[in-house]
N, CA, C, O and CB atoms as a CASP TS submission, in Angstrom:
PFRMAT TS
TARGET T0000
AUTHOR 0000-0000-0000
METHOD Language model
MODEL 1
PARENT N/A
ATOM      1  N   UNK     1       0.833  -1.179   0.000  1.00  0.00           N
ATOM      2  CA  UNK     1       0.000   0.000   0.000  1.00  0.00           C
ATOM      3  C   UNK     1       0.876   1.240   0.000  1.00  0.00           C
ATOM      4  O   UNK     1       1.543   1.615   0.964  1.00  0.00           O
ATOM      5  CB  UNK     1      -0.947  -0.001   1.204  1.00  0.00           C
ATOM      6  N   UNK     2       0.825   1.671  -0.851  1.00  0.00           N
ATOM      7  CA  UNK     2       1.336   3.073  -1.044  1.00  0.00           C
ATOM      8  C   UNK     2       0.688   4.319  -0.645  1.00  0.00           C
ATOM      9  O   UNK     2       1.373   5.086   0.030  1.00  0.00           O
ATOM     10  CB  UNK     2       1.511   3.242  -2.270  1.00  0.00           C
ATOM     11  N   UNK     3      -0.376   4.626  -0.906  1.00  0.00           N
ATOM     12  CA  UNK     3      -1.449   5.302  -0.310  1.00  0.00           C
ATOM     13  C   UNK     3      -1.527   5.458   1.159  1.00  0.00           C
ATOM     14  O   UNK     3      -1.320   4.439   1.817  1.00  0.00           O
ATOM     15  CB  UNK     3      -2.541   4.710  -0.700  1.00  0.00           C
ATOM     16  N   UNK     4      -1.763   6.452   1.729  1.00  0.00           N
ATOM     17  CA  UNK     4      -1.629   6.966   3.530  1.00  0.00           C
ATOM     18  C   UNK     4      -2.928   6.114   3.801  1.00  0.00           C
ATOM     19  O   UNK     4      -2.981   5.061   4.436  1.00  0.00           O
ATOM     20  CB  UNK     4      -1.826   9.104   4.084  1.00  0.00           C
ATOM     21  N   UNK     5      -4.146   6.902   3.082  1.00  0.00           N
ATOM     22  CA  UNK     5      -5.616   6.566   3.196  1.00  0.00           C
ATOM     23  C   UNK     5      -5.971   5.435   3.367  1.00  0.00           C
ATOM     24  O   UNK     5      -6.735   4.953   4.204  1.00  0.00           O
ATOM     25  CB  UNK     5      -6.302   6.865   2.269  1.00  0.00           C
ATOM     26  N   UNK     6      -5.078   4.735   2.086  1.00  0.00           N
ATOM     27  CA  UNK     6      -5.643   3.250   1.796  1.00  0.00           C
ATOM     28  C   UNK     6      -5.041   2.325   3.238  1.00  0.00           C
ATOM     29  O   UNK     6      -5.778   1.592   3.898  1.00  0.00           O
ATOM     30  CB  UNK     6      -4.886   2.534   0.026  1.00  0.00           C
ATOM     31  N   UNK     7      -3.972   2.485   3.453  1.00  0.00           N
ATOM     32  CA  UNK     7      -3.414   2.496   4.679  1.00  0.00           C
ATOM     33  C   UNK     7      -4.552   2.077   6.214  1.00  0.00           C
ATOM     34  O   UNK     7      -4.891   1.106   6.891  1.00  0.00           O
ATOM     35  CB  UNK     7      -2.791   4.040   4.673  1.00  0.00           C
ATOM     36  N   UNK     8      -4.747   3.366   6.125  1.00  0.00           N
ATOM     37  CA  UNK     8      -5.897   3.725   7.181  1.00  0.00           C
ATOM     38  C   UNK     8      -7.155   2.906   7.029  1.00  0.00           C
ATOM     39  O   UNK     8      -7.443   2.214   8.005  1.00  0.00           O
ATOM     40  CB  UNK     8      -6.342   5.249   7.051  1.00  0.00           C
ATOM     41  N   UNK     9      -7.844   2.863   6.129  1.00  0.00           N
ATOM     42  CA  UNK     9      -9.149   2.035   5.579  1.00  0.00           C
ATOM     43  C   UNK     9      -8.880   0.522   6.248  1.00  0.00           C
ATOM     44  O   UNK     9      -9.438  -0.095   7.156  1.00  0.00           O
ATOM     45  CB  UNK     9      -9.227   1.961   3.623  1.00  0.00           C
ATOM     46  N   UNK    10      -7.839   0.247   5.426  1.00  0.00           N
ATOM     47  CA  UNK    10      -7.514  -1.086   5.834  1.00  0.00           C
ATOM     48  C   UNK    10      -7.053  -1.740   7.308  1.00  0.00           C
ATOM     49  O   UNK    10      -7.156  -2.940   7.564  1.00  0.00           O
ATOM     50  CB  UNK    10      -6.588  -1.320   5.034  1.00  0.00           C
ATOM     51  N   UNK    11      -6.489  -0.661   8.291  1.00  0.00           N
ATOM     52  CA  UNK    11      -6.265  -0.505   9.605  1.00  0.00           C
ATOM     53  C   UNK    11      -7.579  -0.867  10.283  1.00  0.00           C
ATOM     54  O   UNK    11      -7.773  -1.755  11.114  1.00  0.00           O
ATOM     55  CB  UNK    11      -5.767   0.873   9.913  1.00  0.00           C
ATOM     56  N   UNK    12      -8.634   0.197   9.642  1.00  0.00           N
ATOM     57  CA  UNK    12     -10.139  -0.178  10.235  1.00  0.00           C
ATOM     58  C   UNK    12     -11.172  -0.987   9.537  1.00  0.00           C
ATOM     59  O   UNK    12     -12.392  -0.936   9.691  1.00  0.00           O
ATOM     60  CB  UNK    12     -10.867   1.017  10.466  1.00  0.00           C
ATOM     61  N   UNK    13     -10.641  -1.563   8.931  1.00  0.00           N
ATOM     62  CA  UNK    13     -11.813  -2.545   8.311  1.00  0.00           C
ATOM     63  C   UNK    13     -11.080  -4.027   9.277  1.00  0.00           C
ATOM     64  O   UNK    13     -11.899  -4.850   9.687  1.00  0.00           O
ATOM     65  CB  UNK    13     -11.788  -2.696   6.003  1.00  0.00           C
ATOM     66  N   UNK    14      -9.981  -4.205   9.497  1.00  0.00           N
ATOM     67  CA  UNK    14      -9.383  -4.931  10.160  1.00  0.00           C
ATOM     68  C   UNK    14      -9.742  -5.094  11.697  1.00  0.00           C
ATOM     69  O   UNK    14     -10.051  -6.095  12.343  1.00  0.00           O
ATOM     70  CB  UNK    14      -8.260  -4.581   9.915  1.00  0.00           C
ATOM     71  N   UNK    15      -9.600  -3.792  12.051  1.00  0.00           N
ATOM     72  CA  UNK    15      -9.971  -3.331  13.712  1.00  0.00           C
ATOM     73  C   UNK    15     -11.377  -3.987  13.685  1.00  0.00           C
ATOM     74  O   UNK    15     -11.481  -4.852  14.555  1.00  0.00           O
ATOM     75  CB  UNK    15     -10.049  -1.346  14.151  1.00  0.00           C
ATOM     76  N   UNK    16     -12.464  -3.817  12.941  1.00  0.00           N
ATOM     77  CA  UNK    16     -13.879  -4.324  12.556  1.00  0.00           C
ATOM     78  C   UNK    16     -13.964  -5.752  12.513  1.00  0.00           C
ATOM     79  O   UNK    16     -15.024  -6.267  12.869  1.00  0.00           O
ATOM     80  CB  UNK    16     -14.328  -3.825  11.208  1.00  0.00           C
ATOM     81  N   UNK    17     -12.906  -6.557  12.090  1.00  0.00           N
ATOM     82  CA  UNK    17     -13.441  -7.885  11.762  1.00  0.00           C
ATOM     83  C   UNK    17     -12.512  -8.568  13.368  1.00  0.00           C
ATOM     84  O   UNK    17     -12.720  -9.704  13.793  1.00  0.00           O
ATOM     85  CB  UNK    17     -12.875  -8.593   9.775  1.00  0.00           C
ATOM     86  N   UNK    18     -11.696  -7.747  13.912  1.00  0.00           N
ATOM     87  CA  UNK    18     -11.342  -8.623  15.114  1.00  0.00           C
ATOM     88  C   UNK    18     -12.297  -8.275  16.464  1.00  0.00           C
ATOM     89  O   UNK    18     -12.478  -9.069  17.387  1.00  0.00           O
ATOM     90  CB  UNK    18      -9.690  -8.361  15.483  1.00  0.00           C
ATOM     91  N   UNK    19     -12.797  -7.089  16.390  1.00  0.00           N
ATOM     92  CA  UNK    19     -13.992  -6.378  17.052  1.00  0.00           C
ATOM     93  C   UNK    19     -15.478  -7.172  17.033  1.00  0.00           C
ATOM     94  O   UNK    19     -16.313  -7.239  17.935  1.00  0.00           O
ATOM     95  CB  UNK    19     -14.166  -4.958  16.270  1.00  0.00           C
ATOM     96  N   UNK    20     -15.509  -7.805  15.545  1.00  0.00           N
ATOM     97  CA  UNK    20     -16.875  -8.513  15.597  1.00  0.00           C
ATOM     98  C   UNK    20     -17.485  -9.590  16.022  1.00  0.00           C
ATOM     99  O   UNK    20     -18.698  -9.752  16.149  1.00  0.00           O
ATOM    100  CB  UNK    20     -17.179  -8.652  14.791  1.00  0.00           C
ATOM    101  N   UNK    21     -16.423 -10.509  16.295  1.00  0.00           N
ATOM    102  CA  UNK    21     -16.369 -11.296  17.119  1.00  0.00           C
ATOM    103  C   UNK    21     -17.088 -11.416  18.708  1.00  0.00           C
ATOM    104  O   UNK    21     -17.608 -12.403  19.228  1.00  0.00           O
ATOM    105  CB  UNK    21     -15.278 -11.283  17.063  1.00  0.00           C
ATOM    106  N   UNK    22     -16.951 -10.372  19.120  1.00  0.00           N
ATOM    107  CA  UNK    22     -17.050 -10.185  20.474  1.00  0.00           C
ATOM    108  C   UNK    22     -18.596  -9.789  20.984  1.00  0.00           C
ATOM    109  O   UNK    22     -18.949  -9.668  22.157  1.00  0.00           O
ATOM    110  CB  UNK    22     -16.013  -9.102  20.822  1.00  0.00           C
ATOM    111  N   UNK    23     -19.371  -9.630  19.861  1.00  0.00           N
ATOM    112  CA  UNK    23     -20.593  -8.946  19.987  1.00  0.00           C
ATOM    113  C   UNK    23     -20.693  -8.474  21.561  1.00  0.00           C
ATOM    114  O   UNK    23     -19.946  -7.853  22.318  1.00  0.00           O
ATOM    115  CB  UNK    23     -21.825  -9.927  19.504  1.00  0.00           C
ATOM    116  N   UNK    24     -21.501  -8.852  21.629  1.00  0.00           N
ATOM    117  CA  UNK    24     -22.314  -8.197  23.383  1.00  0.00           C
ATOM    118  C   UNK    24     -21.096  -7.902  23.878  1.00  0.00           C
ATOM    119  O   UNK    24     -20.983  -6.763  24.333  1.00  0.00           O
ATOM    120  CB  UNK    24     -23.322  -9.463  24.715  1.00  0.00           C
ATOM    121  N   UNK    25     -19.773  -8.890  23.935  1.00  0.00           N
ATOM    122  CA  UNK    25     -18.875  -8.607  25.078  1.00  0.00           C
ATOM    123  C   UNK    25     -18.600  -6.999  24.648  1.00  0.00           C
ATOM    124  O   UNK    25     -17.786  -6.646  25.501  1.00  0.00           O
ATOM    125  CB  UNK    25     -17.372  -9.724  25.165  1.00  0.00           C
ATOM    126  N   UNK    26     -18.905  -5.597  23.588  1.00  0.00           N
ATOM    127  CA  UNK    26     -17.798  -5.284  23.331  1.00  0.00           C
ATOM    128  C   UNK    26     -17.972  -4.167  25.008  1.00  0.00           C
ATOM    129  O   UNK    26     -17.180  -3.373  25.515  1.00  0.00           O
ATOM    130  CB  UNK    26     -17.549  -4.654  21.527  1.00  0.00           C
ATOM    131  N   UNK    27     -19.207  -4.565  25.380  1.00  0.00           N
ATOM    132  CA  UNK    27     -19.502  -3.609  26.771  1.00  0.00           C
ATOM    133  C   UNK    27     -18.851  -4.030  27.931  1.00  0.00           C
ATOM    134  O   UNK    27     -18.803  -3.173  28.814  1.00  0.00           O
ATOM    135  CB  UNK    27     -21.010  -3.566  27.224  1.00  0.00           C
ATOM    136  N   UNK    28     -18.291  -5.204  28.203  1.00  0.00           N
ATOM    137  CA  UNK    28     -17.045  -5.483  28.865  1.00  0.00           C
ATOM    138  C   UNK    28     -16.403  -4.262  29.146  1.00  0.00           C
ATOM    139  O   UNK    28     -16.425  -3.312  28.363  1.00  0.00           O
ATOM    140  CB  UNK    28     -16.168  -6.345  28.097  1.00  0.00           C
ATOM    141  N   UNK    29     -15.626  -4.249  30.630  1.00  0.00           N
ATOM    142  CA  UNK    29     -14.563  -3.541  30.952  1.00  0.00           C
ATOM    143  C   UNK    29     -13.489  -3.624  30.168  1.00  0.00           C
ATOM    144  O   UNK    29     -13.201  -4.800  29.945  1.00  0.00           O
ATOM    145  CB  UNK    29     -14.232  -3.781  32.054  1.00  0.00           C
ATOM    146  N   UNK    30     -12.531  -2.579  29.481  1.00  0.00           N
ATOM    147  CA  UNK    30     -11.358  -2.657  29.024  1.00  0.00           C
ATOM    148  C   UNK    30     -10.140  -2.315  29.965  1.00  0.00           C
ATOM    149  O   UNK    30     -10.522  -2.217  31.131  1.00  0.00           O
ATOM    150  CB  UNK    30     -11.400  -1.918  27.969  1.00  0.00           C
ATOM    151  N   UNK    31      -8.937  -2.128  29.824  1.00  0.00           N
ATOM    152  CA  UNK    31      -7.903  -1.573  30.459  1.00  0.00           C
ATOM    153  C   UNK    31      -7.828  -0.206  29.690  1.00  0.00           C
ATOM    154  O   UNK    31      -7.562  -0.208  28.488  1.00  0.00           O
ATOM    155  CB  UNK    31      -6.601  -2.489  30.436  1.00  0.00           C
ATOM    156  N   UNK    32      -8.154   1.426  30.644  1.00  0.00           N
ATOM    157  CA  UNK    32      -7.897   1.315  31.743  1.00  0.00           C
ATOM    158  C   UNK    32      -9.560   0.837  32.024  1.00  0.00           C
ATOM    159  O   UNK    32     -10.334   0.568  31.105  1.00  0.00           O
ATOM    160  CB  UNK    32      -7.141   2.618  32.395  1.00  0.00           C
ATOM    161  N   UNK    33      -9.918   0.794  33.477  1.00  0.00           N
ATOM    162  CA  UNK    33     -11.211   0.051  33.519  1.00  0.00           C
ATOM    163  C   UNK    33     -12.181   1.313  33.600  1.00  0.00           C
ATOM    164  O   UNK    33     -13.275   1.026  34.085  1.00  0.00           O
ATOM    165  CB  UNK    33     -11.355  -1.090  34.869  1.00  0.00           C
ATOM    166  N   UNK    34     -12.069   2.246  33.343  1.00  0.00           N
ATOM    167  CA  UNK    34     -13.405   3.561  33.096  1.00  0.00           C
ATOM    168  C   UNK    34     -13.764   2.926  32.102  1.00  0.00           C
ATOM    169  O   UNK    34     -14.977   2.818  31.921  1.00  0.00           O
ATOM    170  CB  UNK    34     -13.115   5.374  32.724  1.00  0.00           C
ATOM    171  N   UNK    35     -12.912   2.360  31.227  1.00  0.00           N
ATOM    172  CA  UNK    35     -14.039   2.195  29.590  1.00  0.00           C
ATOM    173  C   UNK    35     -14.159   0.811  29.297  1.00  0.00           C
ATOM    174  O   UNK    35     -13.617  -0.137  29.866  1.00  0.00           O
ATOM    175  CB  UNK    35     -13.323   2.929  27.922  1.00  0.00           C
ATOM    176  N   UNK    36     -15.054   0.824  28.193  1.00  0.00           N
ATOM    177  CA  UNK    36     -15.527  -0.440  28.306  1.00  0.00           C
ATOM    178  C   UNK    36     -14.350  -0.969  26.694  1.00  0.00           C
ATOM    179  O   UNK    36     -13.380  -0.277  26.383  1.00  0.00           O
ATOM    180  CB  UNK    36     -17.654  -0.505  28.229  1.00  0.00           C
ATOM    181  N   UNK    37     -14.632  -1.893  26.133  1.00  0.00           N
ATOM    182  CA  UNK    37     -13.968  -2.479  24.935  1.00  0.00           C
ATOM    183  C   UNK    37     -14.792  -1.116  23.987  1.00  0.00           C
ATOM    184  O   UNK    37     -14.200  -0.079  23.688  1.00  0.00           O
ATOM    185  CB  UNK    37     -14.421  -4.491  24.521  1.00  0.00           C
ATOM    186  N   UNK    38     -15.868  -1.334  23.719  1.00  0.00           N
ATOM    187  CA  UNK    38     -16.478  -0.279  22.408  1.00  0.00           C
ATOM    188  C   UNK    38     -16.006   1.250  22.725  1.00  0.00           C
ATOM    189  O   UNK    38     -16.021   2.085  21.821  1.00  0.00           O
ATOM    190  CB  UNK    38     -18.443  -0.258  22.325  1.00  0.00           C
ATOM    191  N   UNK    39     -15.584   1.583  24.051  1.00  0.00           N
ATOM    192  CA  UNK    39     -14.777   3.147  24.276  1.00  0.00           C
ATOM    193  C   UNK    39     -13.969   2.770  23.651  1.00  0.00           C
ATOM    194  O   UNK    39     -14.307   3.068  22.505  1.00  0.00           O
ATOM    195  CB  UNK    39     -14.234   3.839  25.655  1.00  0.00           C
ATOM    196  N   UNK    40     -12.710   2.090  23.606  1.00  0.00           N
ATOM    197  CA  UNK    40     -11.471   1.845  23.441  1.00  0.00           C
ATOM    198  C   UNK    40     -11.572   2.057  21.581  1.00  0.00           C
ATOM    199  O   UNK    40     -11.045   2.891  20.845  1.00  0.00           O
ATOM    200  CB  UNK    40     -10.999   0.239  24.214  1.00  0.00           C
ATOM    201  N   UNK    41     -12.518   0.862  21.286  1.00  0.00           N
ATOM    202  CA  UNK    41     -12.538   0.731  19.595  1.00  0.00           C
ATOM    203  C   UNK    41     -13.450   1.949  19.337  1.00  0.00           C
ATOM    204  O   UNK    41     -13.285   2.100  18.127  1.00  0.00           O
ATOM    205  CB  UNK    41     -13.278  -0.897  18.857  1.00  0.00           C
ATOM    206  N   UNK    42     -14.199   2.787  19.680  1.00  0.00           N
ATOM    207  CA  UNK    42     -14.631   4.218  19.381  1.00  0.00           C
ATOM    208  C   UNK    42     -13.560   5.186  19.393  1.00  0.00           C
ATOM    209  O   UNK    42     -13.244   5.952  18.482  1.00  0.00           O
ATOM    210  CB  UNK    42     -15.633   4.691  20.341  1.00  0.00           C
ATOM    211  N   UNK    43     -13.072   5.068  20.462  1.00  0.00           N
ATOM    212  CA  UNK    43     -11.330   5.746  20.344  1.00  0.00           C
ATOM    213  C   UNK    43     -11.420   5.805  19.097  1.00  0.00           C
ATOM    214  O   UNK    43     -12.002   6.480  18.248  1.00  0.00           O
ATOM    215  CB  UNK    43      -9.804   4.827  20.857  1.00  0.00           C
ATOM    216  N   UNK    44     -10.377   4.538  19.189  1.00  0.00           N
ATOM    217  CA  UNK    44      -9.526   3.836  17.721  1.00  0.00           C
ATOM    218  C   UNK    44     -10.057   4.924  16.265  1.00  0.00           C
ATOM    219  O   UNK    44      -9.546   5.650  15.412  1.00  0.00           O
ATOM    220  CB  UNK    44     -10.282   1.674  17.353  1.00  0.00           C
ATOM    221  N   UNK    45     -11.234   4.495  16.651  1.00  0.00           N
ATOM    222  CA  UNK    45     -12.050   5.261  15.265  1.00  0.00           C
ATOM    223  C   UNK    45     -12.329   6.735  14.973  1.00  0.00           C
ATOM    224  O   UNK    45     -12.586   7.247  13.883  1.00  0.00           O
ATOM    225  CB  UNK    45     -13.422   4.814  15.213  1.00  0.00           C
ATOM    226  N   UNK    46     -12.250   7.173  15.889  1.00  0.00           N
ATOM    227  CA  UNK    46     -12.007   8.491  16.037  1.00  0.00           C
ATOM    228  C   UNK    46     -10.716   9.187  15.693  1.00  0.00           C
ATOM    229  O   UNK    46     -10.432  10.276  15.193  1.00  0.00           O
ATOM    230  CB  UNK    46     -12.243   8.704  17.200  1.00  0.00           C
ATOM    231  N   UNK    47     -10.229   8.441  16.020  1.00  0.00           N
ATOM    232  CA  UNK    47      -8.522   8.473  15.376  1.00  0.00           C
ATOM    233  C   UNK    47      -8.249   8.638  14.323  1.00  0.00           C
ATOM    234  O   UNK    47      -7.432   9.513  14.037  1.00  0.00           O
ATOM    235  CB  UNK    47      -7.741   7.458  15.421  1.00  0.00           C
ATOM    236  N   UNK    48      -8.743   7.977  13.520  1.00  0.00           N
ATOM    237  CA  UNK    48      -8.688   7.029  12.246  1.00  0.00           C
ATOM    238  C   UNK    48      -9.241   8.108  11.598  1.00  0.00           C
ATOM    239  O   UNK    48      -8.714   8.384  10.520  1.00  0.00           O
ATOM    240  CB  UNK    48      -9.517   5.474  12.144  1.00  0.00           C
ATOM    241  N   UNK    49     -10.258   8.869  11.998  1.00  0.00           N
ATOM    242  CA  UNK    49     -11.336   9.802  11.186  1.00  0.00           C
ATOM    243  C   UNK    49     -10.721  10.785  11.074  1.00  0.00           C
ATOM    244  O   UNK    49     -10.901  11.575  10.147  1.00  0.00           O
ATOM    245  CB  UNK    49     -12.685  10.162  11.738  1.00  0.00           C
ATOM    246  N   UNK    50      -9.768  10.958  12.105  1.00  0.00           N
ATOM    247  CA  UNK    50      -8.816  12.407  12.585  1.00  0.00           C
ATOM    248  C   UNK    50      -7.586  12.982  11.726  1.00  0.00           C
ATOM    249  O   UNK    50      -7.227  14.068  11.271  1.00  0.00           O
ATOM    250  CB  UNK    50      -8.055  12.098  14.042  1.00  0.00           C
ATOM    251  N   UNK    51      -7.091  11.509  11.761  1.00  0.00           N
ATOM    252  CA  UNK    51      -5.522  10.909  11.133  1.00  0.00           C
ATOM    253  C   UNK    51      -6.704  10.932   9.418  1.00  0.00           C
ATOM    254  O   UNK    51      -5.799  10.319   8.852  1.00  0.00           O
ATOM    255  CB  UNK    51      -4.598   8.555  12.097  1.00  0.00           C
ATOM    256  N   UNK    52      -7.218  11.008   8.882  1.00  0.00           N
ATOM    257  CA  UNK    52      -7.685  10.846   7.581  1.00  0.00           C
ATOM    258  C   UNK    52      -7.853  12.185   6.870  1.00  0.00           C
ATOM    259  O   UNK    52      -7.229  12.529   5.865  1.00  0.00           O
ATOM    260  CB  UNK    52      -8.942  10.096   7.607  1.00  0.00           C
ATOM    261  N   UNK    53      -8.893  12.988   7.602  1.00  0.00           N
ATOM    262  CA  UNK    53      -8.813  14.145   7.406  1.00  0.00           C
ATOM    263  C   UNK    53      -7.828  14.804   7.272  1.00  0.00           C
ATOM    264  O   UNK    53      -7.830  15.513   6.265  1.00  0.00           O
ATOM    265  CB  UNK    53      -9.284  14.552   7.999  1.00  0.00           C
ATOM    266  N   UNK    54      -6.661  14.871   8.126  1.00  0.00           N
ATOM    267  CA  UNK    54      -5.327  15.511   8.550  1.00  0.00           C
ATOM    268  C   UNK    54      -4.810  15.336   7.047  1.00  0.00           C
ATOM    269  O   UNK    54      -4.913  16.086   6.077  1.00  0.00           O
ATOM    270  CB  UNK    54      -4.332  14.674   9.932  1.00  0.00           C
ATOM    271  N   UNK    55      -4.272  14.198   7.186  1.00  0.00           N
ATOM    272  CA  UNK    55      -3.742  13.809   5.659  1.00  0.00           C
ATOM    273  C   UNK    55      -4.241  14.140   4.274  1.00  0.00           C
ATOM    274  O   UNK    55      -3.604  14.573   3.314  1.00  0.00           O
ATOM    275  CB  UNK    55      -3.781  12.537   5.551  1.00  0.00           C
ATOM    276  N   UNK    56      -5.712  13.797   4.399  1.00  0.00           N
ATOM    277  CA  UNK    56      -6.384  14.210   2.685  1.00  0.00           C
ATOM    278  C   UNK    56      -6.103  16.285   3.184  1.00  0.00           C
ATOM    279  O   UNK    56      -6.147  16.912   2.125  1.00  0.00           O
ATOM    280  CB  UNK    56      -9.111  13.407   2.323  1.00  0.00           C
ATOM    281  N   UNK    57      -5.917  17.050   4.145  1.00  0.00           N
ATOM    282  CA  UNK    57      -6.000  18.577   4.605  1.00  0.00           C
ATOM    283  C   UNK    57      -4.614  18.388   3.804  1.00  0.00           C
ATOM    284  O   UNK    57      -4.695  18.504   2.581  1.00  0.00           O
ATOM    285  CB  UNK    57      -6.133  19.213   6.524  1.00  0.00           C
ATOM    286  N   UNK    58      -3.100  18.055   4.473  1.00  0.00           N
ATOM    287  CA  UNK    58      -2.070  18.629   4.179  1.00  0.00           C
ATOM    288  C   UNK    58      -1.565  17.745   2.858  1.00  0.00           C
ATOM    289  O   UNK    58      -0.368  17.811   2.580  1.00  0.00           O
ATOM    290  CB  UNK    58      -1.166  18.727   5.426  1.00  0.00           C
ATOM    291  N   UNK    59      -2.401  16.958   2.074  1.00  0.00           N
ATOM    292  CA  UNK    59      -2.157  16.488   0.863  1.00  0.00           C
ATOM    293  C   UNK    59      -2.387  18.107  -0.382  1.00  0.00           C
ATOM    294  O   UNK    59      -1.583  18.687  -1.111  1.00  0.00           O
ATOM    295  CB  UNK    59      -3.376  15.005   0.681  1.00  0.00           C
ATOM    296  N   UNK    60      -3.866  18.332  -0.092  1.00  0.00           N
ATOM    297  CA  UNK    60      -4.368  19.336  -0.537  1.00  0.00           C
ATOM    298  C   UNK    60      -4.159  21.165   0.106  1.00  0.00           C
ATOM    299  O   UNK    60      -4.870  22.159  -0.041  1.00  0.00           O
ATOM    300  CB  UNK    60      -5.616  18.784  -0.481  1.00  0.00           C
ATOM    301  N   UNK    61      -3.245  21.009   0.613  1.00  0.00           N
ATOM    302  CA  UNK    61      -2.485  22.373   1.227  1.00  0.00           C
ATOM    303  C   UNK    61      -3.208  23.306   1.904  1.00  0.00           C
ATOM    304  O   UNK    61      -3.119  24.529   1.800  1.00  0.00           O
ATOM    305  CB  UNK    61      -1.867  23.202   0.222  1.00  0.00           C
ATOM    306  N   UNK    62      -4.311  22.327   2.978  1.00  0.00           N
ATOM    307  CA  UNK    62      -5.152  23.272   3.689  1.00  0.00           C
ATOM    308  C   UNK    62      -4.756  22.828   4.915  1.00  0.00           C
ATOM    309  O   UNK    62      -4.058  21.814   4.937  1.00  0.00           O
ATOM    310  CB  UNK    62      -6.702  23.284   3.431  1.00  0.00           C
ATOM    311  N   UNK    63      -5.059  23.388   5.991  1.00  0.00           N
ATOM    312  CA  UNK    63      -5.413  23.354   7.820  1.00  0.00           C
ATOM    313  C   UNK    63      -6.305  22.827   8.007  1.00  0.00           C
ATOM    314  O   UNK    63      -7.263  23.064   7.271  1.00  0.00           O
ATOM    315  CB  UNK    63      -5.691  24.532   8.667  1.00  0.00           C
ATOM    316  N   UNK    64      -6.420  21.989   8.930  1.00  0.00           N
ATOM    317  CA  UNK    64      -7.456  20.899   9.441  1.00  0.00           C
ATOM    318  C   UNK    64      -7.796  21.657  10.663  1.00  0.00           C
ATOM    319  O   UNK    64      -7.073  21.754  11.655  1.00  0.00           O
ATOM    320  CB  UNK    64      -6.859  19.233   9.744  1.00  0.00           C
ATOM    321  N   UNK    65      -9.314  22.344  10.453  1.00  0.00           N
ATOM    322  CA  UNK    65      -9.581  22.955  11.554  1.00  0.00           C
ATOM    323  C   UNK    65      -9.822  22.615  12.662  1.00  0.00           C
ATOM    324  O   UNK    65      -9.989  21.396  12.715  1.00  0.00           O
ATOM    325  CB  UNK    65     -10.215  23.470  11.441  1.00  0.00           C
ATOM    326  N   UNK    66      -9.980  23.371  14.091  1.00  0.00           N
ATOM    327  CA  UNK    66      -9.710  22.735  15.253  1.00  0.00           C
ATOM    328  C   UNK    66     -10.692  22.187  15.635  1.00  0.00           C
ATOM    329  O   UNK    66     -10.691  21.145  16.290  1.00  0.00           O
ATOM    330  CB  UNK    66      -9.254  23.396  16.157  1.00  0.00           C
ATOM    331  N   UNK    67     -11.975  23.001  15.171  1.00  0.00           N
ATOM    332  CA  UNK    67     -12.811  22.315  15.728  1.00  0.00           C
ATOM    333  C   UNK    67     -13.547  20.994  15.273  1.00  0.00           C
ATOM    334  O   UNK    67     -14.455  20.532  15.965  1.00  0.00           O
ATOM    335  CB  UNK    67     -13.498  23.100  15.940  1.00  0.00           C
ATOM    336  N   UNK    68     -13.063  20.277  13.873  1.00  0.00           N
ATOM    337  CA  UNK    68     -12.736  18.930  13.687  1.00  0.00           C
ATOM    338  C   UNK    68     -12.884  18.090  14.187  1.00  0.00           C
ATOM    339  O   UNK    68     -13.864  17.350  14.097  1.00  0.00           O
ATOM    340  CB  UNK    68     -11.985  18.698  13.587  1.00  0.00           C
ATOM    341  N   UNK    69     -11.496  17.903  15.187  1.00  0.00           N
ATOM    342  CA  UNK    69     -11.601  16.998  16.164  1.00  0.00           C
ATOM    343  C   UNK    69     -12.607  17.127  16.935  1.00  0.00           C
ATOM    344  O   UNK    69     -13.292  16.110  17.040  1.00  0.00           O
ATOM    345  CB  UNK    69     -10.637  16.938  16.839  1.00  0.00           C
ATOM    346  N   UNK    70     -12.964  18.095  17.560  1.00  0.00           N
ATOM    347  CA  UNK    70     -14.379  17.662  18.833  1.00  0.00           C
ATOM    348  C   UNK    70     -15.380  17.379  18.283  1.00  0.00           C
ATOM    349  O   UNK    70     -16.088  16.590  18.908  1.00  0.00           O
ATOM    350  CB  UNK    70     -14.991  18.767  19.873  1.00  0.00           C
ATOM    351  N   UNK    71     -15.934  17.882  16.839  1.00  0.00           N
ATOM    352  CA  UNK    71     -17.000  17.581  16.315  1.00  0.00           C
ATOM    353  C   UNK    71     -17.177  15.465  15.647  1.00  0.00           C
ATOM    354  O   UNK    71     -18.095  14.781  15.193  1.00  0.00           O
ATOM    355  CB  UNK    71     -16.980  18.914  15.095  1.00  0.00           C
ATOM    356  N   UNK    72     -15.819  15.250  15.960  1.00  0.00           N
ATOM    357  CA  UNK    72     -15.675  13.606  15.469  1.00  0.00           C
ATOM    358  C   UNK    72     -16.290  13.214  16.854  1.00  0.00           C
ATOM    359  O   UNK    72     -16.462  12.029  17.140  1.00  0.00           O
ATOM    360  CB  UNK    72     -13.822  12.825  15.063  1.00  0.00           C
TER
END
């Protein structure tokens, strides 16, 4: 993969198929123990949405505005 994006896609389509497994459990406690497994992989994804934007922004020679992130 050459591609940043394609990269990323494939990071979370992956995160998805080891995640699916787990159905009901994903409400289980995770480490640290405030969150459960689906905080942790909501994280993840939030990330992913963050880290995507960022990249397609400074591919195309713009600023990834701030308020971005809180709105993910």
């Amino acid at each position: 993969m050459t591609d940043p994006l394609d990269a990323l896609r494939a990071s979370s389509r992956r995160l998805g198929l080891l995640v699916a497994p787990l159905g009901p459990g994903v409400t289980k406690r995770a480490y640290p123990s405030r969150w459960t497994i689906a905080d942790v992989v909501s994280h993840l994804g939030s990330a992913s949405v963050i880290g995507e934007r960022r990249i397609d922004d400074a591919l195309a020679g713009r600023t990834t505005p701030d308020e971005f992130n809180r709105a993910v």
